[in-house]
Biotite code that builds the C-alpha atoms (Angstrom):
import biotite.structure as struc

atoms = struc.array([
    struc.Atom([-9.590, 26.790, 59.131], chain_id="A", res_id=1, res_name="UNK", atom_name="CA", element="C"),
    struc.Atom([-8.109, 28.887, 56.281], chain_id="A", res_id=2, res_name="UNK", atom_name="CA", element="C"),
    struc.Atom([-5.360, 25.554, 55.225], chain_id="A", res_id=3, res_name="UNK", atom_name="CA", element="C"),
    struc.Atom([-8.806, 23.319, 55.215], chain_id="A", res_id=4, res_name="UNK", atom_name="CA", element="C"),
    struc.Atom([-10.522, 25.410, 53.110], chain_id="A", res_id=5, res_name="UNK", atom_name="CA", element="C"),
    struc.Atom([-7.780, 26.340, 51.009], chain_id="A", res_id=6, res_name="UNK", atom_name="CA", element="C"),
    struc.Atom([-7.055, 22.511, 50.481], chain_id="A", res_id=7, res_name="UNK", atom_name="CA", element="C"),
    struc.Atom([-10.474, 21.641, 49.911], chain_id="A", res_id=8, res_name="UNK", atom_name="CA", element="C"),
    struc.Atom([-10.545, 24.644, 46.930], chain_id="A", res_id=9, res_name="UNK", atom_name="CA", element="C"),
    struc.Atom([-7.815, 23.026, 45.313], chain_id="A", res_id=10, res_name="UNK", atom_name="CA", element="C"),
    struc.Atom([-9.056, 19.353, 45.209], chain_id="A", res_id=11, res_name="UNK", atom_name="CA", element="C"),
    struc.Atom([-12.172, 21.008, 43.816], chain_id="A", res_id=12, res_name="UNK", atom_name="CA", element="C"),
    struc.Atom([-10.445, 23.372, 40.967], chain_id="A", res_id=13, res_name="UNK", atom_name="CA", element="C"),
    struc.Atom([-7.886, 19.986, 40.772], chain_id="A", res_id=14, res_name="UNK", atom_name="CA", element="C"),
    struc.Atom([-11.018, 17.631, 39.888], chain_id="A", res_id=15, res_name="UNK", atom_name="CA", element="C"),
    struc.Atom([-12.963, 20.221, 37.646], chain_id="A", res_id=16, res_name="UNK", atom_name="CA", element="C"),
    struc.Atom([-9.720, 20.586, 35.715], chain_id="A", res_id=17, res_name="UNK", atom_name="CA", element="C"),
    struc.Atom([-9.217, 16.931, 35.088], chain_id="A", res_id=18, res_name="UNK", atom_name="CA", element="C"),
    struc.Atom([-13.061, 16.282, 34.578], chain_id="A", res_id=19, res_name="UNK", atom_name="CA", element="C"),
    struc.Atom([-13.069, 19.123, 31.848], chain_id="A", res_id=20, res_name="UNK", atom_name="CA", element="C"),
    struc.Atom([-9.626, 17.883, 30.229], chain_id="A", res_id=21, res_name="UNK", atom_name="CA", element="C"),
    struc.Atom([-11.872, 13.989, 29.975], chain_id="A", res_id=22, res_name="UNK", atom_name="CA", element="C"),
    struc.Atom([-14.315, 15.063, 27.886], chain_id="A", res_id=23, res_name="UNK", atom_name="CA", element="C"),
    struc.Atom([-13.069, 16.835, 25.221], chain_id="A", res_id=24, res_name="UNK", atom_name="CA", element="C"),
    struc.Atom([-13.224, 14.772, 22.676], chain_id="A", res_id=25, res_name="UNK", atom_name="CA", element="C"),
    struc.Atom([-10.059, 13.840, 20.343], chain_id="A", res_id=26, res_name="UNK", atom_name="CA", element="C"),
    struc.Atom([-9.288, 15.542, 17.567], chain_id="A", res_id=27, res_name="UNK", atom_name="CA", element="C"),
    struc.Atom([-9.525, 13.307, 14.362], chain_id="A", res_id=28, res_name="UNK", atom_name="CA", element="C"),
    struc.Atom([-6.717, 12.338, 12.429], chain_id="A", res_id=29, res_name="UNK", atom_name="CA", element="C"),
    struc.Atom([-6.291, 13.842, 9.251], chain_id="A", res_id=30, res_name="UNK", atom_name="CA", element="C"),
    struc.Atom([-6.250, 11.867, 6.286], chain_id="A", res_id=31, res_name="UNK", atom_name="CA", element="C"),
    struc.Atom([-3.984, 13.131, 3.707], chain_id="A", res_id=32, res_name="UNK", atom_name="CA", element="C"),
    struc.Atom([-5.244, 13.413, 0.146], chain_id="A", res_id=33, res_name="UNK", atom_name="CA", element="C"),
    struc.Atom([-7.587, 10.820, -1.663], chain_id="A", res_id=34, res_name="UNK", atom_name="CA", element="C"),
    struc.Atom([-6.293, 7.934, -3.255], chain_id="A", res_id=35, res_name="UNK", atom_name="CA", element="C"),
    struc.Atom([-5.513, 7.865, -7.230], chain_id="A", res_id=36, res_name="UNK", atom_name="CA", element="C"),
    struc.Atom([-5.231, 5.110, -9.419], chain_id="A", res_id=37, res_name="UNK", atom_name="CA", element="C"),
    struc.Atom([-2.235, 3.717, -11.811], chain_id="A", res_id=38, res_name="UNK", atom_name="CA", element="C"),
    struc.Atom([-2.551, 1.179, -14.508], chain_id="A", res_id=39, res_name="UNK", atom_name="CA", element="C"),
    struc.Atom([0.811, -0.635, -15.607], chain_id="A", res_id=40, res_name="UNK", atom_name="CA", element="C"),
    struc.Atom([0.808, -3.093, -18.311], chain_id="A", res_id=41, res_name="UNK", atom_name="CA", element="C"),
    struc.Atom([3.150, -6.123, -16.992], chain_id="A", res_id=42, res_name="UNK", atom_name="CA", element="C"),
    struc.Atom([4.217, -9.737, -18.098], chain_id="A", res_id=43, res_name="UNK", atom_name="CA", element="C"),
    struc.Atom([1.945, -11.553, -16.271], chain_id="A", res_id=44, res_name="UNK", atom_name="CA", element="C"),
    struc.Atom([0.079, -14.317, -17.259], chain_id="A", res_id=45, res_name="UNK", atom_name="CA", element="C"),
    struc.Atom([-1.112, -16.766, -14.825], chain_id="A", res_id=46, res_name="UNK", atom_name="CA", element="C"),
    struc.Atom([-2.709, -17.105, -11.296], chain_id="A", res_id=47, res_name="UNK", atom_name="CA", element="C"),
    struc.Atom([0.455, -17.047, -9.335], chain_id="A", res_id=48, res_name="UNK", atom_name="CA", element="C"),
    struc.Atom([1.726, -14.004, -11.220], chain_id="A", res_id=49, res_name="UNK", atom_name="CA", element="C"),
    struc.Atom([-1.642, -12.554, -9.934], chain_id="A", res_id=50, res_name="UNK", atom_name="CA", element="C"),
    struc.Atom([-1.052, -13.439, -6.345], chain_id="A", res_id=51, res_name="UNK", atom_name="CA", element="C"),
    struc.Atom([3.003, -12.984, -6.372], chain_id="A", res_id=52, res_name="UNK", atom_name="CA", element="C"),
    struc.Atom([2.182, -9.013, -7.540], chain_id="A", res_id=53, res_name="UNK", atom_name="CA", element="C"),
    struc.Atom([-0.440, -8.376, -5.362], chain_id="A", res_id=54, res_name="UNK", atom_name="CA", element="C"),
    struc.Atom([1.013, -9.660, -2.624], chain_id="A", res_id=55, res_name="UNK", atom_name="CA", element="C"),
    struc.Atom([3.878, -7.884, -3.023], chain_id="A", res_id=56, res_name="UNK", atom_name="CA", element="C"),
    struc.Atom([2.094, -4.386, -3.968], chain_id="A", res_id=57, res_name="UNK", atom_name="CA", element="C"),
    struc.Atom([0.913, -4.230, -0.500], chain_id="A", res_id=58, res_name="UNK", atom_name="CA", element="C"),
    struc.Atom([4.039, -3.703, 1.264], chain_id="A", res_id=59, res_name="UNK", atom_name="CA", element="C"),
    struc.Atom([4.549, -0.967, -0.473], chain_id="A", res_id=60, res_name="UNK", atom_name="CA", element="C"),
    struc.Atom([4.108, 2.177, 0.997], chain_id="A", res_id=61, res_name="UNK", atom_name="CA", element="C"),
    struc.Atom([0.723, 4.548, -0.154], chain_id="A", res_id=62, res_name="UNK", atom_name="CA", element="C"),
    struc.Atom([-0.680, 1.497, -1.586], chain_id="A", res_id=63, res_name="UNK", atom_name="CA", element="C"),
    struc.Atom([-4.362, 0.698, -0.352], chain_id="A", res_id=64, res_name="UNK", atom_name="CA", element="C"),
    struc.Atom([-5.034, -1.445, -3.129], chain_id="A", res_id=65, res_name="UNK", atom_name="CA", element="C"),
    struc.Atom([-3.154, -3.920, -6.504], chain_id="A", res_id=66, res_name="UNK", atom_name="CA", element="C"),
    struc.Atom([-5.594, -5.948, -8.609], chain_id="A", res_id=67, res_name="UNK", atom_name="CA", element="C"),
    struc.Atom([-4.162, -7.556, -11.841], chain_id="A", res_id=68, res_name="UNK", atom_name="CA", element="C"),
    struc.Atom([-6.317, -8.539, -14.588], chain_id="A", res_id=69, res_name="UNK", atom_name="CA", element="C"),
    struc.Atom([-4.669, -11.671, -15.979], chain_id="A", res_id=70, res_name="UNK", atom_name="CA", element="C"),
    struc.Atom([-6.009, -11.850, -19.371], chain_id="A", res_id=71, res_name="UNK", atom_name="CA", element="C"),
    struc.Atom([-5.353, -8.310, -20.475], chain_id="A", res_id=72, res_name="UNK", atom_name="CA", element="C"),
    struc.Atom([-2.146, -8.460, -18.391], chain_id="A", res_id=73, res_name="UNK", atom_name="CA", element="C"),
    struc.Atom([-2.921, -4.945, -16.500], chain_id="A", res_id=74, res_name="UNK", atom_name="CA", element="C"),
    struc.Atom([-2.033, -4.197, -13.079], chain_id="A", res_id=75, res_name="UNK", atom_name="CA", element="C"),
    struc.Atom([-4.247, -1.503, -11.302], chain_id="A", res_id=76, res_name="UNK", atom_name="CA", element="C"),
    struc.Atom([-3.060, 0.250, -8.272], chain_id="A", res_id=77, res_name="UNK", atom_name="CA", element="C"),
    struc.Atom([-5.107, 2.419, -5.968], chain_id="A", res_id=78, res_name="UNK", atom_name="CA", element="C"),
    struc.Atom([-2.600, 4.394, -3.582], chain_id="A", res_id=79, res_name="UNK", atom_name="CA", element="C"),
    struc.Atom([-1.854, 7.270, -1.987], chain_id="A", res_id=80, res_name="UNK", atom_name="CA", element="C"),
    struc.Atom([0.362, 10.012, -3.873], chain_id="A", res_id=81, res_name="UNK", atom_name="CA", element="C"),
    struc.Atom([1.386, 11.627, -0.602], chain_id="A", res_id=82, res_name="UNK", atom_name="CA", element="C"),
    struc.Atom([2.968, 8.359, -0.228], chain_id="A", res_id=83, res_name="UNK", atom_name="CA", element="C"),
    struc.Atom([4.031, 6.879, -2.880], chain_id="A", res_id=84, res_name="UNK", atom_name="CA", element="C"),
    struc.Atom([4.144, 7.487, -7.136], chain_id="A", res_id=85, res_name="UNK", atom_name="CA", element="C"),
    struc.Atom([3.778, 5.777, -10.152], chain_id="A", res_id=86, res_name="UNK", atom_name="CA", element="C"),
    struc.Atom([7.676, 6.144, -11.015], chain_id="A", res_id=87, res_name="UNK", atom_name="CA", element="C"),
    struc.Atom([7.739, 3.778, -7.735], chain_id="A", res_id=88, res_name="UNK", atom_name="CA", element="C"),
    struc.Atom([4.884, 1.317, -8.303], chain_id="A", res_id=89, res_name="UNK", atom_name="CA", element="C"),
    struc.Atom([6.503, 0.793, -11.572], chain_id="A", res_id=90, res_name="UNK", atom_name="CA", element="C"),
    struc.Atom([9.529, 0.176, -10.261], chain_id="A", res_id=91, res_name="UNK", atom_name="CA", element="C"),
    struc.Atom([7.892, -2.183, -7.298], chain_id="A", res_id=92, res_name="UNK", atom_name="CA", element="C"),
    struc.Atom([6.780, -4.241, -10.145], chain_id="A", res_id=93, res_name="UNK", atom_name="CA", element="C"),
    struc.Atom([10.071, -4.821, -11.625], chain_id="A", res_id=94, res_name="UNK", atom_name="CA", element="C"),
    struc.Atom([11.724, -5.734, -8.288], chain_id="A", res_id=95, res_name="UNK", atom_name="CA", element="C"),
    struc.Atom([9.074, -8.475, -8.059], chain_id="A", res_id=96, res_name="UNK", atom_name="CA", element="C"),
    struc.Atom([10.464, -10.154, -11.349], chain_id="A", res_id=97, res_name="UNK", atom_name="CA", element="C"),
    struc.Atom([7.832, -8.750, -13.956], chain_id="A", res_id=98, res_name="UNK", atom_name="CA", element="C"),
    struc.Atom([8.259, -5.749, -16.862], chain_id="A", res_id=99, res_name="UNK", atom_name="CA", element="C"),
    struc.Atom([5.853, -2.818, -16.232], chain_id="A", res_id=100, res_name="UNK", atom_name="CA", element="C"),
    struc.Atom([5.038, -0.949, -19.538], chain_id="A", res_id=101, res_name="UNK", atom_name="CA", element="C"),
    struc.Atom([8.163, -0.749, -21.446], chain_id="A", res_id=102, res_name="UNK", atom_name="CA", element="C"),
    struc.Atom([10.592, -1.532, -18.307], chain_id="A", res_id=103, res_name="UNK", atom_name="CA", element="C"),
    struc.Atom([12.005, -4.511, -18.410], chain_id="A", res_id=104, res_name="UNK", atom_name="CA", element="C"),
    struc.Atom([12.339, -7.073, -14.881], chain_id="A", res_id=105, res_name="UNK", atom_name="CA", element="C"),
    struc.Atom([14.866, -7.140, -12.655], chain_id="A", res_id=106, res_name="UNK", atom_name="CA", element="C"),
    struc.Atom([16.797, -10.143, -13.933], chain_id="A", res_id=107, res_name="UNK", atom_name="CA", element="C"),
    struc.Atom([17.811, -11.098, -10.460], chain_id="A", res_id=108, res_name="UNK", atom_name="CA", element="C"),
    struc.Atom([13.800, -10.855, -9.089], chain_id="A", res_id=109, res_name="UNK", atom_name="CA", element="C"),
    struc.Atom([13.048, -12.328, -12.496], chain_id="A", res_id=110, res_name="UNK", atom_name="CA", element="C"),
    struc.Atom([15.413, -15.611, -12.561], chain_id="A", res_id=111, res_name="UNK", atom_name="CA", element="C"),
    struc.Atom([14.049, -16.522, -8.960], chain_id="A", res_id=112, res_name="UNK", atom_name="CA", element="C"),
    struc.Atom([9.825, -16.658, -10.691], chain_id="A", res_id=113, res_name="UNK", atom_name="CA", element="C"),
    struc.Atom([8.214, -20.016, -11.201], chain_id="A", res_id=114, res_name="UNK", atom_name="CA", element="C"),
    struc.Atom([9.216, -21.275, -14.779], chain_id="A", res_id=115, res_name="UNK", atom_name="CA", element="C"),
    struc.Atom([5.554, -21.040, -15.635], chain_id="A", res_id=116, res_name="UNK", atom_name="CA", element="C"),
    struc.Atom([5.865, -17.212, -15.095], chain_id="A", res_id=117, res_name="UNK", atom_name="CA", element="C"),
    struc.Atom([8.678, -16.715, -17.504], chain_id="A", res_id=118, res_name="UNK", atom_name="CA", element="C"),
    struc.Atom([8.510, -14.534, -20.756], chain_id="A", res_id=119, res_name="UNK", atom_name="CA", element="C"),
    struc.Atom([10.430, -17.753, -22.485], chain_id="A", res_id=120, res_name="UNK", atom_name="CA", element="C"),
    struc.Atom([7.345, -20.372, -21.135], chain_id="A", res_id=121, res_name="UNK", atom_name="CA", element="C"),
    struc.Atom([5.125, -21.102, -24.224], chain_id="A", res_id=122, res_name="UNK", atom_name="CA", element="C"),
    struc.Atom([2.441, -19.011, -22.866], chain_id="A", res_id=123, res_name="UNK", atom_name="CA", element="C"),
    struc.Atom([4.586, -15.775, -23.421], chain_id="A", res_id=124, res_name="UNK", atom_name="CA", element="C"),
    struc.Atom([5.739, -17.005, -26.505], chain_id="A", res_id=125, res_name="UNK", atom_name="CA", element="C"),
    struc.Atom([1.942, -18.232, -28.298], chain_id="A", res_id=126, res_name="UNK", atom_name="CA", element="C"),
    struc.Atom([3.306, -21.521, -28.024], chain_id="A", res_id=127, res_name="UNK", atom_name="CA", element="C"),
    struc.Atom([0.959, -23.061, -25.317], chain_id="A", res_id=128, res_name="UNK", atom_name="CA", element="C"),
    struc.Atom([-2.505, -22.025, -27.317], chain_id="A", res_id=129, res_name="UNK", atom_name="CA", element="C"),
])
């Protein structure tokens, strides 16, 4: 009588335990610090410049968001500075073939753009206006 009841207590405590443990509800994630933005002036000039960097922005790390204005030539980056800094977006931007700020392109990432993206197209040069 004593093993019955004794085995029936523990399926009980057994079940309450696991019931409990069910609905506590899961602890959120947290989310690391808010996103900041970084503007980098770049040689860009046309819509496949536009798509080629922003494209490529997004596999970098801590970046949530690349937009590039083409007519002023400005790159904005929204991204996470746990993650990631503007030392490295600027250099993310040179590995995809294009100067950010001062910085010039990395000639190898640089020789393999579109001839219309090159600095020597007439474009860059005020030739094509």
């Amino acid at each position: 009588m004593y093993t019955l009841k004794s085995l029936f207590l523990s399926a009980l405590v057994l079940l309450t335990a696991q019931l409990t443990y069910a609905q506590t509800a899961p602890v959120a994630k947290a989310k690391g610090t808010a996103t900041e933005q970084f503007q980098v002036k770049t040689s860009a000039v046309c819509d496949m410049c536009k798509t080629r960097l922003e494209k490529a922005m997004a596999y970098e790390k801590g970046v949530q968001q690349a937009v590039l204005d083409v007519p002023s030539q400005v790159l904005t980056v929204a991204y996470r500075p746990d993650k990631t800094s503007p030392a490295e977006l600027r250099t993310a931007v040179q590995r995809t073939g294009y100067d950010a700020d001062n910085q010039v392109a990395e000639k190898r990432a640089y020789d393999r753009l579109p001839d219309c993206c090159k600095k020597t197209n007439a474009i860059h040069t005020g030739g094509g206006q």
